[in-house]
N, C-alpha and C positions, 0 to 999 in steps of 0.2 A: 459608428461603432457596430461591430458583429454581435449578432445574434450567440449568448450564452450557450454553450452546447452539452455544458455537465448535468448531470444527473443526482450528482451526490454533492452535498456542502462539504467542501474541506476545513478540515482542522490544521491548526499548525501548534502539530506533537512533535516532540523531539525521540522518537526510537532508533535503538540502534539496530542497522539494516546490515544482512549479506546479501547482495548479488549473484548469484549463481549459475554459469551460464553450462549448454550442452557441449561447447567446447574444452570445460574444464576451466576456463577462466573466471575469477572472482572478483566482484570489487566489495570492495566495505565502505559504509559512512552512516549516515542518519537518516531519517526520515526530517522533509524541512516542511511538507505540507502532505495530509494524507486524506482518504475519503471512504467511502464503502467498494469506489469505484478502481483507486489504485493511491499511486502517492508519487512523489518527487524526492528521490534519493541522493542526497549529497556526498559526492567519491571526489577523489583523485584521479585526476586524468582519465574521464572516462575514453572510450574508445566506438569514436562514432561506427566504424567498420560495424559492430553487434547490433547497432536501430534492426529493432523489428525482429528480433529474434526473441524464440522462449528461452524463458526464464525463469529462476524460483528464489522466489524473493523469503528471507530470515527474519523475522522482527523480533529482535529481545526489549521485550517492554520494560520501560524504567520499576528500578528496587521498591516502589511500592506496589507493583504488581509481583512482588517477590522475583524478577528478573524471569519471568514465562515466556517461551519462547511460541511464537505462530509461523505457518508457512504456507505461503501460496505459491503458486503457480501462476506466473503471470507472463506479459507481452511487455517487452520495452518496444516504448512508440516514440521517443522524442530523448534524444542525447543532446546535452550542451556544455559548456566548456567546464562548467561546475557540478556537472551529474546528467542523471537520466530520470526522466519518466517512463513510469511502470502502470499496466492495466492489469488488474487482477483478473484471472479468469475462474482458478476454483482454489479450494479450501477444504480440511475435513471440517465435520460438523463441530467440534472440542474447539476446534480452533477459532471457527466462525463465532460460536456462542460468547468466546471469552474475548474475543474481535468486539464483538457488537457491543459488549456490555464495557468497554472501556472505552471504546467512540461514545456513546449515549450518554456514560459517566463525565465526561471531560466536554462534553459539549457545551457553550456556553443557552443553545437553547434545544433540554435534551427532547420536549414534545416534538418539535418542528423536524428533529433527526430523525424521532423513529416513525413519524409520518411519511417523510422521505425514505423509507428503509421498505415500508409497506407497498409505495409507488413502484421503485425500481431495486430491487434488492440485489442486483448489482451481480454478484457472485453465486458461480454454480457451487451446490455443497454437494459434499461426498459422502455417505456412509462411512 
């Protein structure tokens, strides 16, 4: 078995995701597992053609974060017949802050997250 290569412990949150590509092309679905480091977005028919293209990824977080919307900027790295994985690359700070505090919140073990957070923080933040 291969050597683990992530950085960040994924969650399996359910947000609702836009895909947003420089071609103008859109998909929507959910989030089916996400991380500090990126996530696995569940679409319709994704379109392998876009692997490895930027991207900026939408998160409306579920009605008990009052439906707050975050945005990143990321890398699709891995398209499959069910969705794409996305690598976050930046974020403004607003975003990052209410990011982190809902990963930590929902974690089943939130010390071990934000220890992990202090290793590799994963995302460049913005002013």
């Amino acid at each position: 078995m291969g050597r683990e290569r992530r950085k960040h412990t994924r969650l399996d949150l359910e947000f609702k995701a836009k895909l947003k590509f420089t071609n103008k092309t859109t998909w929507q679905g959910f989030t089916k597992d996400i991380s500090f480091g990126g996530a696995f977005i569940c679409c319709a028919k994704p379109d392998p053609a876009l692997n490895s293209k930027e991207c900026y990824l939408q998160l409306t977080l579920n009605p008990e974060h009052e439906g707050k919307i975050i945005n990143f900027s990321c890398r699709q790295i891995r398209t499959t017949p069910t969705g794409a994985a996305v690598q976050f690359i930046t974020t403004d700070i607003a975003d990052y802050d209410f990011f982190e505090k809902v990963m930590i919140y929902n974690s089943p073990n939130p010390d071990k997250l934000a220890d992990e957070l202090d290793d590799n923080p994963g995302l460049i933040v913005e002013p």
